[in-house]
C-alpha positions as CSV (number, residue, x, y, z in Angstrom):
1,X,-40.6,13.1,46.1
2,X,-40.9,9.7,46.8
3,X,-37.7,7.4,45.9
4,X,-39.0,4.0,47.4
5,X,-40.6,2.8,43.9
6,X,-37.6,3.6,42.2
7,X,-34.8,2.5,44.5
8,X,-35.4,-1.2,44.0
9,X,-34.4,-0.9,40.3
10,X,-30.8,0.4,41.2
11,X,-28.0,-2.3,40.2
12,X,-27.8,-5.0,42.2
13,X,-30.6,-4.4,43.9
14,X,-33.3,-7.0,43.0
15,X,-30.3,-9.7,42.5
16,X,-30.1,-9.5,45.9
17,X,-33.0,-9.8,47.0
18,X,-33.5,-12.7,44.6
19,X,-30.5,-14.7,46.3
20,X,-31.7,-14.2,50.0
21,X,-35.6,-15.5,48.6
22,X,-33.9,-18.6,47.1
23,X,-32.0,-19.6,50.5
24,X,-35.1,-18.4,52.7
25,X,-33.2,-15.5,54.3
26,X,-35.1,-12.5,55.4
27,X,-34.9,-9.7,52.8
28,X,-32.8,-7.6,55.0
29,X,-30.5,-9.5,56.9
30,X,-27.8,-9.3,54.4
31,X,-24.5,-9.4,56.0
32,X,-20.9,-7.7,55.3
33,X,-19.0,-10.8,55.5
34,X,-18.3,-13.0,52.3
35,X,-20.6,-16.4,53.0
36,X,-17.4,-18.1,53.0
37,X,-16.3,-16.6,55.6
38,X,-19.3,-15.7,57.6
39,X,-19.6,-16.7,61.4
40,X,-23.0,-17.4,62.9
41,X,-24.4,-14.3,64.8
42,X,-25.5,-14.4,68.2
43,X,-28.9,-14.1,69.0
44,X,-30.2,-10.4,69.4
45,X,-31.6,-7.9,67.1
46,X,-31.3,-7.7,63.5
47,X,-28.4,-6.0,62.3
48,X,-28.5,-3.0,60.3
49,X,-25.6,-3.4,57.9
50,X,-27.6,-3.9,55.1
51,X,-27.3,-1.0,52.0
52,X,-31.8,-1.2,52.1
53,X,-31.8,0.6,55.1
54,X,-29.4,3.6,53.9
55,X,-31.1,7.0,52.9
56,X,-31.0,7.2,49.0
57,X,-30.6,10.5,48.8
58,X,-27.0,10.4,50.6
59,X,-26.2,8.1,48.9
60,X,-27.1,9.6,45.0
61,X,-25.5,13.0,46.6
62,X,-22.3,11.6,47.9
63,X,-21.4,9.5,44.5
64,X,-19.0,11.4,42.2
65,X,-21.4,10.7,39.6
66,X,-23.7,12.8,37.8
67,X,-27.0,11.9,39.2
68,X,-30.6,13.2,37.4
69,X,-34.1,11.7,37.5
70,X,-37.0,13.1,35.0
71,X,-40.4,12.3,34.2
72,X,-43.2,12.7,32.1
73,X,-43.1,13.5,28.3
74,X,-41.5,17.1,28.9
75,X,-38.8,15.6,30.7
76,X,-39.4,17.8,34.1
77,X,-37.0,17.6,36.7
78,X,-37.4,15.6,39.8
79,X,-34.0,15.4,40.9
80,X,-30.4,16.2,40.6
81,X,-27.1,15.2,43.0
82,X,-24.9,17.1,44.2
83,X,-22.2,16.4,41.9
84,X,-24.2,17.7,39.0
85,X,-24.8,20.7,40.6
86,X,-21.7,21.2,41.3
87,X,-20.6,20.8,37.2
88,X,-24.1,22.5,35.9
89,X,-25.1,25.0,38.7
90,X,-28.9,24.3,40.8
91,X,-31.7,23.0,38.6
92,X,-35.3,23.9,40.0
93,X,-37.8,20.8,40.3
94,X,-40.6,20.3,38.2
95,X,-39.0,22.6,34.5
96,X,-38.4,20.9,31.3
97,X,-35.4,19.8,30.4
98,X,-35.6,21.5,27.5
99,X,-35.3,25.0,29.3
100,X,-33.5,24.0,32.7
101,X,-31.2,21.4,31.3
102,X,-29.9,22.7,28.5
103,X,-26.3,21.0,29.2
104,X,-28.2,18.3,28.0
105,X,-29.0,19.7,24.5
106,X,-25.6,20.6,24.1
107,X,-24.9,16.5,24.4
108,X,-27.7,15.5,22.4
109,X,-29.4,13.8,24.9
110,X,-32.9,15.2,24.5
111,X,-34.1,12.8,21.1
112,X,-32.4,10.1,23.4
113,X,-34.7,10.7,26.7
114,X,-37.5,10.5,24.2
115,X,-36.8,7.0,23.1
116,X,-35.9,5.6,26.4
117,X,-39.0,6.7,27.6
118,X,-40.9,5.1,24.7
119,X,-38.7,2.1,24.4
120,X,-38.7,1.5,28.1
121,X,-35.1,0.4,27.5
122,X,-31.4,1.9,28.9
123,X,-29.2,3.5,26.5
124,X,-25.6,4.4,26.6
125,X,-23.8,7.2,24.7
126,X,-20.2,7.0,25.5
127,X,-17.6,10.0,25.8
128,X,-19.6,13.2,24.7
129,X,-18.1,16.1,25.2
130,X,-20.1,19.0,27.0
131,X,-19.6,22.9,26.5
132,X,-17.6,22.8,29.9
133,X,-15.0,20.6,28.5
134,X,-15.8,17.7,30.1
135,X,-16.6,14.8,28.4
136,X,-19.3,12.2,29.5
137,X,-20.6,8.9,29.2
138,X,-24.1,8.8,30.0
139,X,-26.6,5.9,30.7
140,X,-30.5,6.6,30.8
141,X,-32.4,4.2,32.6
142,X,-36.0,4.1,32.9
143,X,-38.1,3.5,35.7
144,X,-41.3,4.5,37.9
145,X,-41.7,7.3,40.0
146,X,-44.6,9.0,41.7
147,X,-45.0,11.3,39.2
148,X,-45.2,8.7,36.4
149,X,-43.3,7.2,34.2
150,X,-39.4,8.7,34.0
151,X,-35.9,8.3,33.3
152,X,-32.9,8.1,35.6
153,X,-29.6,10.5,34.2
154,X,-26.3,8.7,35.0
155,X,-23.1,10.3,34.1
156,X,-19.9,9.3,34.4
157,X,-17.0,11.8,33.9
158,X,-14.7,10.5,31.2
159,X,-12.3,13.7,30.3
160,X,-8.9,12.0,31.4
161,X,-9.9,8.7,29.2
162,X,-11.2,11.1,26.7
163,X,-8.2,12.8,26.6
164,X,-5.8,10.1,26.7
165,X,-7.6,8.5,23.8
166,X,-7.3,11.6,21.8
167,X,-3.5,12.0,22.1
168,X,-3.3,8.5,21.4
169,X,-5.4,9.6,18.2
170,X,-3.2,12.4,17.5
171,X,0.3,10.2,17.8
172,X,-1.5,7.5,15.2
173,X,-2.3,10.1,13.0
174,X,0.7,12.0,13.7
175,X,2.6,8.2,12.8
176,X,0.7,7.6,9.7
177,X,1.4,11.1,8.6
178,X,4.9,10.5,8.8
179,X,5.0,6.9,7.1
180,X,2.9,8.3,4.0
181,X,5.5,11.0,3.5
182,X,8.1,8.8,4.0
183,X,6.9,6.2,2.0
184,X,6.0,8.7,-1.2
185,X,9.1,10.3,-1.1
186,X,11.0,6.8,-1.3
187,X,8.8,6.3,-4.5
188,X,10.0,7.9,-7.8
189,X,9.4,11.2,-8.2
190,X,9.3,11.1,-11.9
191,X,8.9,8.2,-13.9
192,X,11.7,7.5,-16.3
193,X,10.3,7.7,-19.5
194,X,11.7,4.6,-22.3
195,X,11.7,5.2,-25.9
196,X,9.5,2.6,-26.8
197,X,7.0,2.0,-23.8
198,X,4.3,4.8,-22.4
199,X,4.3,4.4,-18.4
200,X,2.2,5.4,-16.1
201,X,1.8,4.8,-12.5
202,X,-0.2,5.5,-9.6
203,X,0.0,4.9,-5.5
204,X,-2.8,5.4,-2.8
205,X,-2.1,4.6,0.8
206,X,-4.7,3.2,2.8
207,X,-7.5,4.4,4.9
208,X,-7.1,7.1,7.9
209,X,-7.4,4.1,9.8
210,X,-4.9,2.0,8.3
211,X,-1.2,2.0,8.7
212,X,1.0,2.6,5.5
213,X,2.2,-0.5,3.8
214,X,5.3,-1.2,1.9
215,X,4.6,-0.9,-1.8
216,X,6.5,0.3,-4.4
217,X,7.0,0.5,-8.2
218,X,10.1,1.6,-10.3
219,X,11.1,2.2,-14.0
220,X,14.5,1.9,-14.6
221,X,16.4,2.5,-18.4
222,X,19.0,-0.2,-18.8
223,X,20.2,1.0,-21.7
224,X,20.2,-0.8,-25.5
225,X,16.4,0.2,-25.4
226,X,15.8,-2.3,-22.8
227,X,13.7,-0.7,-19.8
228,X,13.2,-2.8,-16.1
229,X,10.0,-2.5,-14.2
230,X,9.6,-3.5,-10.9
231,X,6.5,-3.8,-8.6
232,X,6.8,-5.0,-4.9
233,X,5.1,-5.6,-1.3
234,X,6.9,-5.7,1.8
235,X,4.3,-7.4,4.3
236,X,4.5,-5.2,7.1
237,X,2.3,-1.8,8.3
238,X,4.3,2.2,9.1
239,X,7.8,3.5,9.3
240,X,9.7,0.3,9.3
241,X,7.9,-1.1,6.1
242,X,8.3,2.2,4.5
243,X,11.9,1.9,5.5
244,X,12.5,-1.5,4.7
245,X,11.1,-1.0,1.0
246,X,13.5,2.2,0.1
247,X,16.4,0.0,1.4
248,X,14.7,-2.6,-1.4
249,X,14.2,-0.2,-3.7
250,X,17.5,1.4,-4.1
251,X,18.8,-2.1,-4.2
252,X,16.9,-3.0,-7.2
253,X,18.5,0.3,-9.0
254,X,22.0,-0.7,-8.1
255,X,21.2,-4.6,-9.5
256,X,19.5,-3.7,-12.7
257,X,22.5,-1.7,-13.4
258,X,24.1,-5.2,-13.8
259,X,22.2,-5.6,-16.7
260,X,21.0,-9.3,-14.6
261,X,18.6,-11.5,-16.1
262,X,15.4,-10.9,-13.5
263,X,16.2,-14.3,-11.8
264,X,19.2,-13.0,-10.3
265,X,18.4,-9.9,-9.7
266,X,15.8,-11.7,-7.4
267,X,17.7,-14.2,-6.0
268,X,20.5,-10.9,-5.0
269,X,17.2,-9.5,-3.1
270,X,16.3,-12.2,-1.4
271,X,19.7,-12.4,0.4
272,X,19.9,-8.6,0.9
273,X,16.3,-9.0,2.2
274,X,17.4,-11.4,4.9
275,X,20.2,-8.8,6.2
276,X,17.9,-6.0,6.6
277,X,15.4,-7.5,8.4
278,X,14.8,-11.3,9.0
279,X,11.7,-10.9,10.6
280,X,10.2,-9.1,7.1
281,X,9.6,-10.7,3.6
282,X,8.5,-8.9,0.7
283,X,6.8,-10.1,-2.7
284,X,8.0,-8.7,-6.0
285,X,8.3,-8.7,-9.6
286,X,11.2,-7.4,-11.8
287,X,10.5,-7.7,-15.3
288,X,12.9,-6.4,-18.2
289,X,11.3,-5.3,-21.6
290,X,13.6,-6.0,-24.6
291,X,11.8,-3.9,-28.0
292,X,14.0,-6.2,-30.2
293,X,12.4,-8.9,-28.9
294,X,8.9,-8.2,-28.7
295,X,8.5,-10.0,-25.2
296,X,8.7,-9.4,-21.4
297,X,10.8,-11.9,-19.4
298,X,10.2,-11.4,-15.5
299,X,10.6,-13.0,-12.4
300,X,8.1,-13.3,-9.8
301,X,8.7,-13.4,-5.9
302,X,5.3,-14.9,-4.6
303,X,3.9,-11.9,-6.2
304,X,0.6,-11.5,-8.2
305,X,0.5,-12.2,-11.8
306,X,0.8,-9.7,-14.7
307,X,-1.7,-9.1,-17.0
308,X,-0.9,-8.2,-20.5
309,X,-3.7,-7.2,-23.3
310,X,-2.1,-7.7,-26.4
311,X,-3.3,-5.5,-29.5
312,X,-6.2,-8.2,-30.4
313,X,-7.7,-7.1,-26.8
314,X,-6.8,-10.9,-25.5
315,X,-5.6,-10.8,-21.5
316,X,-2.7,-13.0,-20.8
317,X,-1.9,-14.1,-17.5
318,X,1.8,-14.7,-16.6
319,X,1.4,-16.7,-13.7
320,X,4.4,-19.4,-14.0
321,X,7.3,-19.5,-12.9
322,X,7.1,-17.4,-9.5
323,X,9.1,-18.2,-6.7
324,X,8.7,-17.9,-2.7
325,X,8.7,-14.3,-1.2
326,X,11.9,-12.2,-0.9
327,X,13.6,-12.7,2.3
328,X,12.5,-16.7,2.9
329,X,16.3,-17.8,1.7
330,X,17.3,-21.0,0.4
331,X,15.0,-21.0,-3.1
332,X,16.1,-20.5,-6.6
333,X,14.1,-17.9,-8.5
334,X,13.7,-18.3,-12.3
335,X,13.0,-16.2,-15.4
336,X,9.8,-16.4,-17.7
337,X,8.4,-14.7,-20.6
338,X,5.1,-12.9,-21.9
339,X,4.9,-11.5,-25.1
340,X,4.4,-7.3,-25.3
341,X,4.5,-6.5,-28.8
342,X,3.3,-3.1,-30.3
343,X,-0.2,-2.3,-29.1
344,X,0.1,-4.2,-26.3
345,X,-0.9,-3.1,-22.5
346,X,0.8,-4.9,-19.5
347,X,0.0,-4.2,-16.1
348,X,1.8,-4.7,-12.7
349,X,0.0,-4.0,-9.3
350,X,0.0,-5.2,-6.0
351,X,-2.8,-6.7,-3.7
352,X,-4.5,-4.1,-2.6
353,X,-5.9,-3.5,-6.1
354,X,-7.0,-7.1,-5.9
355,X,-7.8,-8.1,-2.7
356,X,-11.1,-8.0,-0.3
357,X,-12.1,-9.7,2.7
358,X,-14.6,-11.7,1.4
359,X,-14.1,-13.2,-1.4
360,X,-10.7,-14.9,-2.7
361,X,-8.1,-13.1,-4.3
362,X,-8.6,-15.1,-7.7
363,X,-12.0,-13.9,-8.1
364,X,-10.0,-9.9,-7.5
365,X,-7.7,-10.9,-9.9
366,X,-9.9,-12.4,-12.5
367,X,-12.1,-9.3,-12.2
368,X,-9.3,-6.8,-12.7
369,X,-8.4,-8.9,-16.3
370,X,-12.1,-7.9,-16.9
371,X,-11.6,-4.9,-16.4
372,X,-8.7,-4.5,-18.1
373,X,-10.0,-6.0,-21.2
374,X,-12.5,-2.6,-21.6
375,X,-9.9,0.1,-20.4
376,X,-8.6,1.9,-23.2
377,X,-6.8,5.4,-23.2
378,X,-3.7,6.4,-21.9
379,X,-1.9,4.7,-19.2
380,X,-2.4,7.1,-16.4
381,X,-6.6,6.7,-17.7
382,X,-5.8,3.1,-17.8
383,X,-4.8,3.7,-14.0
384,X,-7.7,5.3,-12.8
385,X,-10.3,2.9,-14.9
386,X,-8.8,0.3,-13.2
387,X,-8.4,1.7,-9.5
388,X,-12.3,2.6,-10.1
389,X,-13.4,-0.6,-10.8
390,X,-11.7,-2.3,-8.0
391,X,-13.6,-0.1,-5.9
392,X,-10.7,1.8,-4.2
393,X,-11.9,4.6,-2.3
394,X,-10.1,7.0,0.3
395,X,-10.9,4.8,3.5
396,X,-9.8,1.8,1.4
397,X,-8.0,-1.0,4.1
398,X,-4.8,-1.3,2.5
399,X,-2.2,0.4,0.6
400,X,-2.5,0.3,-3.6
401,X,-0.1,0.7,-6.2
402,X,-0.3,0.5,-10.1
403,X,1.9,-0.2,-13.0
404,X,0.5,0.6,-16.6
405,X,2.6,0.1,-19.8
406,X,2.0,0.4,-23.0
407,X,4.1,-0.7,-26.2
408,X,2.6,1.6,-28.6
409,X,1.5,0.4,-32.1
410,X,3.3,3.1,-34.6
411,X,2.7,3.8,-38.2
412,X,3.2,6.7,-40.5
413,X,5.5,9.2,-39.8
414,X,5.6,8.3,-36.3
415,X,6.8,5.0,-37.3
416,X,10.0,6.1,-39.4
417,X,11.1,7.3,-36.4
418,X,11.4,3.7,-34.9
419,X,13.2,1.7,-37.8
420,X,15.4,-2.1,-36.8
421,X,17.8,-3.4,-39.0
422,X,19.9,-6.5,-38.6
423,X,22.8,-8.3,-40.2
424,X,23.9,-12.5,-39.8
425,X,27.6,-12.3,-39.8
426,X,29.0,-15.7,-40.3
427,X,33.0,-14.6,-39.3
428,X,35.6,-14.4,-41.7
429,X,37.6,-11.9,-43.2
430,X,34.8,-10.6,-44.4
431,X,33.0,-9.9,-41.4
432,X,34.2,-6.3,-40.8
433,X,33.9,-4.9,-44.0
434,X,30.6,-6.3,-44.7
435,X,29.0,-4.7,-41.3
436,X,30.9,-1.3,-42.2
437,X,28.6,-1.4,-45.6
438,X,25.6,-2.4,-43.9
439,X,25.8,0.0,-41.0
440,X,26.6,2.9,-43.9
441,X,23.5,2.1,-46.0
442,X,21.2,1.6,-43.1
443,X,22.2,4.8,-41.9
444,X,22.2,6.5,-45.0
445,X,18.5,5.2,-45.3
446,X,17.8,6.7,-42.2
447,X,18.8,10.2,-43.4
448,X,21.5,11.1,-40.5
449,X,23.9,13.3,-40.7
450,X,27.7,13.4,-42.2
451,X,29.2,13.4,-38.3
452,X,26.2,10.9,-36.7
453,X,26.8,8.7,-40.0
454,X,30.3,8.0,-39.6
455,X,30.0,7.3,-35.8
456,X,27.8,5.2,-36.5
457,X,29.8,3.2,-38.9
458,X,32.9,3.4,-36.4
459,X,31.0,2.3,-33.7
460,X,29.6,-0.7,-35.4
461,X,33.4,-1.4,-37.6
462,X,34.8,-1.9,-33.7
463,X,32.2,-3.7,-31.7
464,X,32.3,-6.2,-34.9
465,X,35.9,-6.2,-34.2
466,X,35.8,-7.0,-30.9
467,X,33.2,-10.1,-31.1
468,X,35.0,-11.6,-33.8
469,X,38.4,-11.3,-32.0
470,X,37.1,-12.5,-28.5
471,X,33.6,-13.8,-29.2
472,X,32.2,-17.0,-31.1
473,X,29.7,-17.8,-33.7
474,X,26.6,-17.4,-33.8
475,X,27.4,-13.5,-34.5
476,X,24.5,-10.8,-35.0
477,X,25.3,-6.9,-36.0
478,X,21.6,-4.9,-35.1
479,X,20.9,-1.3,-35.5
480,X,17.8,0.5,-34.2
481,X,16.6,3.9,-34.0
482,X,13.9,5.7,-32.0
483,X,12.7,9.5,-31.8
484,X,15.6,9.7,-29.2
485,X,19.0,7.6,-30.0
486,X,20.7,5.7,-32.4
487,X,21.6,2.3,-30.9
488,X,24.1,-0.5,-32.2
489,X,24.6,-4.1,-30.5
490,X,26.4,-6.8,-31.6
491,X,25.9,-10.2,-30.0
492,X,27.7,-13.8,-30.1
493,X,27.8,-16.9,-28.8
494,X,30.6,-16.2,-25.9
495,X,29.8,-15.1,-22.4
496,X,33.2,-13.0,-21.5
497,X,31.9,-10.3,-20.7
498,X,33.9,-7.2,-22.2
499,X,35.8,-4.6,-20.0
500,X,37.8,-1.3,-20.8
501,X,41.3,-1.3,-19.9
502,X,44.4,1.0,-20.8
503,X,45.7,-0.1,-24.2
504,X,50.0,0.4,-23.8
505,X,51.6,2.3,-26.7
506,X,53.2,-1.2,-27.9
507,X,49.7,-2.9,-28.1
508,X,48.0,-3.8,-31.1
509,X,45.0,-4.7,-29.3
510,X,42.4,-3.6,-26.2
511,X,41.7,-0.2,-27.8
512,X,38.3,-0.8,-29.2
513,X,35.8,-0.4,-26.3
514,X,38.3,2.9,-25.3
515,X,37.2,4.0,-28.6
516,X,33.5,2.9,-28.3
517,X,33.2,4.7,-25.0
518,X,35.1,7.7,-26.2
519,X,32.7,8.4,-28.8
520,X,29.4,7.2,-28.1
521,X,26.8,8.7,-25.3
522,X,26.9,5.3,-23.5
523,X,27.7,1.8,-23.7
524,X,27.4,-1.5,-21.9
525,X,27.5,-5.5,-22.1
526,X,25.0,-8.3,-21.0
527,X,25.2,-11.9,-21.2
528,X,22.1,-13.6,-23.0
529,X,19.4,-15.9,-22.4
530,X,21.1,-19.6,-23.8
531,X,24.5,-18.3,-23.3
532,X,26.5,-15.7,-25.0
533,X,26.2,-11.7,-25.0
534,X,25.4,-8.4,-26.2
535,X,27.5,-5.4,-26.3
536,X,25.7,-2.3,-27.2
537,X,26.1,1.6,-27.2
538,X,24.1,4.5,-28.2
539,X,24.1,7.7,-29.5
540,X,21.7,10.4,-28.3
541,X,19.8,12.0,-31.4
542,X,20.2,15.9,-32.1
543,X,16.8,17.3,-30.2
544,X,16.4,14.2,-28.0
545,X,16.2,13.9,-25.0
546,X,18.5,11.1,-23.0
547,X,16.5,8.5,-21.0
């Protein structure tokens, strides 16, 4: 076999000898010392340092390397080192490689021989793991050899990168695994299910080869029929995200038990957001939905806007006013409004639905309002339509989470189960007995029973009480009732904010919210948009179920 021909297309090899043409050196008087530091040599013979000179086939057999050179269409063997013998046992000269090689099958290498040779140009297959449980990264080269054209085997053994990549594989995945089940079971298990709205909501993490962000949702009952929602981003990737939104999470529970306008339930993140980590911020909305009112009022941490389809099919955008990310510091949040009357749809989702690399997150945003404006169904269908349409697959980049709510329109008999009545009360004397007669008529109306009647009528006799004694005009008695509870509120124009105390035997006052919370399911107190506030309570209906 005749290695000459082939020799001079090793690395290196040619550059060489290009560099000692260029300067006029003879081709093999290359010397072992840097040029830099070369000293001129004395005159004598030659020497014989040079790597020209050296027997190839020493070389090629002492190299760790695996070493094998083919040729012809069949791929027959011409040569293999001694390093591959020693992984693949002897391979006689001059058989296929299909029948002598077949370590080379196993690797795929086969279709790849036969393009090189066509091609006449090296490939490289990187980390391929052979039957011996080594893995390999091979480059085939071709060349000329006596026997014709053929193709020159180089493979270097990889297993101990291979391996180390592949535990590093197995910790990422082993991470991942471990932020996804943390972060889903720091999302609610259950949605809380209001009276009025139909919720539904839906959370995909990202890709196998993206980390787990920080999103989250919530639906929390406040009581009165009033129900916050709350959507939020913390901008981070695995554990500590996940961690850092539970922390946010159960802080937004605890604050919308306050009964807050949104603002300030913000603005009591942003500071909490600071202590837990100051090197994280986190966009949200928290948005309260009042069924007397008809509207949504939210507040917006540099979060994305909602949409809202009312019953006409119209989208409306609440973009303004939304404030700087939770966590920043120093910035006032404030409160705005969107109306979500019956038949309405509003939805709340974070940027993954939204955003794609290339194009800007307007154009995401103004197609999900598209989209949107044809999704019709249920809220968990709404979900999906809408996840679908973003094009949010399984290997999606980025973590996604949805918020659907409905306010549904209801007539017929399912409509007498949600009825509102209201009453002015302009103070006076008169005050008390004219919201006893009102409350006992509506609630005769509404069919109720003897025992739920007369509660009723208590209920409202001593929160009217209470506001006329303590409170100031303008006064307002309301009753409402759903398929679940019988609810009473009474607002006025004073913000002291009512508290139960122990009434002494000698006192002829403080008794009446002892009494209210004594007979009713539940009961509470907010101050009101303007000034002023609302003290409620409730009564859970025989058969329903409380929120």
């Amino acid at each position: 076999m005749n290695f000459t021909r082939w020799s001079a297309r090793l690395p290196g090899t040619q550059r060489r000898a290009a560099a000692r043409a260029d300067h006029g050196l003879p081709q093999r008087a290359e010397s072992a010392v840097p040029a830099a530091r070369a000293e001129p040599l004395p005159d004598g013979p030659e020497p014989g340092g040079g790597v020209d000179g050296l027997p190839l086939r020493d070389v090629l057999d002492r190299i760790p390397a695996l070493v094998a050179l083919v040729h012809g269409p069949e791929h027959r063997i011409a040569y293999v080192n001694d390093a591959y013998a020693a992984a693949f046992g002897d391979r006689p000269a001059g058989r296929p490689a299909r029948d002598a090689l077949p370590e080379l099958d196993e690797l795929s290498l086969l279709p790849l021989l036969d393009q090189v040779l066509r091609s006449a140009k090296p490939r490289t297959v990187k980390s391929r793991k052979a039957a011996t449980g080594r893995s390999y990264t091979v480059t085939c080269t071709p060349l000329e050899t006596a026997e014709g054209p053929g193709v020159l085997i180089f493979a270097a053994d990889v297993t101990d990168h291979a391996e180390a990549a592949e535990r590093l594989r197995t910790s990422e995945r082993e991470q991942r695994e471990t932020a996804v089940t943390l972060q889903r079971s720091l999302l609610p298990q259950e949605l809380e299910e209001p009276d009025d709205l139909r919720i539904a909501a839906t959370y995909l993490p990202g890709g196998t080869e993206a980390a787990v962000g920080g999103d989250w949702y919530d639906v929390i009952t406040l009581g009165g029929g009033r129900t916050a929602l709350v959507i939020g981003d913390v901008m981070g990737r695995g554990v500590r995200a996940a961690a850092v939104m539970g922390q946010l999470r159960t802080a937004v529970r605890a604050y919308a038990r306050l009964d807050l306008p949104p603002h300030e339930v913000l603005q009591l993140l942003d500071g909490l957001a600071i202590e837990i980590d100051p090197q994280q911020i986190a966009t949200c909305v928290y948005a309260v939905h009042d069924p007397n009112e008809g509207r949504l009022l939210y507040a917006s941490a540099g979060h994305l806007p909602i949409l809202v389809r009312d019953e006409n099919g119209t989208i409306h955008r609440a973009e303004e006013p939304t404030g700087p990310p939770l966590g920043t510091g120093g910035w006032l949040h404030t409160s705005g409004s969107v109306p979500l009357g019956p038949g309405s749809t509003a939805v709340l989702y974070t940027d993954g639905l939204v955003e794609r690399r290339d194009e800007d997150i307007d154009e995401g945003v103004a197609a999900l309002e598209r989209a949107l404006s044809g999704a019709t169904g249920t809220p968990q269908v709404i979900c999906d339509r809408l996840i679908r349409a973003a094009g949010v697959t399984a290997d999606h980049d980025d973590d996604v989470a949805v918020l659907v709510l409905q306010h549904p329109a209801r007539k017929g008999p399912d409509g007498e189960r949600f009825r509102n009545a209201a009453l002015e009360l302009l103070g006076g004397v008169e005050a008390a007995p004219r919201a006893r007669a009102f409350a006992s008529g509506v609630l005769t109306s509404w069919r109720f029973a003897t025992e739920l009647h007369d509660l009723g009528v208590l209920a409202a006799s001593e929160l009217v009480a209470n506001s006329l004694q303590h409170g100031a005009p303008p006064m307002r008695l309301r009753l409402r009732r759903t398929d679940r509870r019988l609810i009473i509120e009474v607002t006025d124009g004073d913000d002291h904010l009512p508290r139960r105390r122990r009434a002494e035997p000698g006192d002829e006052t403080g008794r009446g919210i002892s009494i209210i919370a004594t007979i009713a399911s539940n009961w509470g107190s907010r101050r009101t948009p303007g000034g002023g506030k609302a003290v409620w309570c409730e009564f859970v209906l025989p058969g329903g179920t409380p929120g």
